[in-house]
N, C-alpha and C positions, 0 to 999 in steps of 0.2 A: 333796163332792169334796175331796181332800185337796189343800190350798192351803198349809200351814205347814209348814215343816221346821226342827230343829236339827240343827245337826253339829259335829262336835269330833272332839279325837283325842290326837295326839301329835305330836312332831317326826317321823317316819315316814311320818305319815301326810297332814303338810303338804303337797305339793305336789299328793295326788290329791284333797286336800281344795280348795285354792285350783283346780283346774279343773272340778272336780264342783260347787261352788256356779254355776261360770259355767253349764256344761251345764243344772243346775237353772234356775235364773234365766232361760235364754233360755226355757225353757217353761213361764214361768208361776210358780214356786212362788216363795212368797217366804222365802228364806232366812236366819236367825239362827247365825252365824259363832259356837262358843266359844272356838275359838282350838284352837291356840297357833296363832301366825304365821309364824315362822319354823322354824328346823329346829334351832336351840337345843335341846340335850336337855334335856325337863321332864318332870313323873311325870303320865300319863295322869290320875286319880283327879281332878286341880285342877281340871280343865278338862271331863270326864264326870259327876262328880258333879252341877255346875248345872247341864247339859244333861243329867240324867235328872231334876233337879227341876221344872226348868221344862216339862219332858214332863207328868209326873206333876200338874202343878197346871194344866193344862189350855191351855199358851202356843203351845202345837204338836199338828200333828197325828201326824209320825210322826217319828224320827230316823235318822242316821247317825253311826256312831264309828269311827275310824279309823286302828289304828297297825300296827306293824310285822306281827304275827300276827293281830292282830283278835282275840287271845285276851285282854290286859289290859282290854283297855276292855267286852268285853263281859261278864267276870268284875265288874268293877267295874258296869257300868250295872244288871245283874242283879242286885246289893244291894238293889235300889229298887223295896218291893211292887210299884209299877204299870207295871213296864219287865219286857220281856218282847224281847230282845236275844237276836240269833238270827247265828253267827258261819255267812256264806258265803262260799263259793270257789268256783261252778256255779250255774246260770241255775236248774236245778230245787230246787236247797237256797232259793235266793231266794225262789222262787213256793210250795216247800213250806212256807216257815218263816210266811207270809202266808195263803197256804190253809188249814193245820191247827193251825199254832200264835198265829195273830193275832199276829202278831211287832210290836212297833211300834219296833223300835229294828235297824237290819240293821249290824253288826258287817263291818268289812272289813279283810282283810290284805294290806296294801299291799306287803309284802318279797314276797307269794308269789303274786299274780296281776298281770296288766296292768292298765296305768289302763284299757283298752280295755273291758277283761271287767266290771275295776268301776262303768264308766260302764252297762253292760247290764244287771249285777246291781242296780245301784242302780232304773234303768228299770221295770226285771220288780217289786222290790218298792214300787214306790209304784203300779203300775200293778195291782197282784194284791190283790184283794179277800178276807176271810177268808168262806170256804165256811159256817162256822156249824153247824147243825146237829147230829151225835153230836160236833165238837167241841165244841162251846160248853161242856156240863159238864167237859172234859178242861181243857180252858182256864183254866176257873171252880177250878179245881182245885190254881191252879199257886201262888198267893199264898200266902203264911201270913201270917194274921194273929192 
């Protein structure tokens, strides 16, 4: 059962961050904060890169990143062969990007949904298990090394 999370992001995406740890937290998970803390403007990369290493080296079991579009940080966490960062904005992009793509990193844009949605979309993927099967070689497919 997935019990570990990272999360991080940007000034953007602080405040959905500081309430989305709590929502996690009351159900169990236990959560690893990368920051930023405030809403200071700071460059995503500082703070996503150790939260896709510490993913990567086996200290979590799934992450969250989070800034204004969900597009820098998931551009950025997707540098990192073993992150696999999936930008949603819809309950089925969620569950798809977990389903078929074994997502383990869900990308959120905080300027262009509600905290509401991102507290469901967050829900949906830690709750959605990867399907497997004809994906698994799709999947296996996605690294380069």
């Amino acid at each position: 059962m997935i019990k570990r999370l990272v999360i991080g992001g940007d000034h953007a995406g602080v405040d959905y961050k500081s309430k989305l740890i709590k929502h996690l937290e009351e159900q169990g998970f236990m959560v690893k904060d990368f920051g930023p803390f405030t809403t200071e403007s700071v460059d995503y990369p500082d703070f996503v890169h150790p939260l896709s290493l510490s993913l990567e080296s086996g200290e979590a079991d799934l992450g969250i990143v989070i800034c204004g579009s969900g597009n820098g940080v998931a551009i950025t966490a997707n540098k990192h062969q073993g992150i696999r960062a999936a930008l949603c904005w819809n309950e089925e992009l969620a569950a798809l990007s977990r389903q078929h793509n074994d997502a383990n990193v869900l990308a959120i844009p905080a300027r262009f949904i509600s905290y509401e949605l991102a507290e469901k979309l967050a829900d949906i993927f830690l709750a959605t298990p990867f399907e497997g099967g004809r994906h698994t070689t799709r999947v296996g497919k996605i690294a380069c090394h």
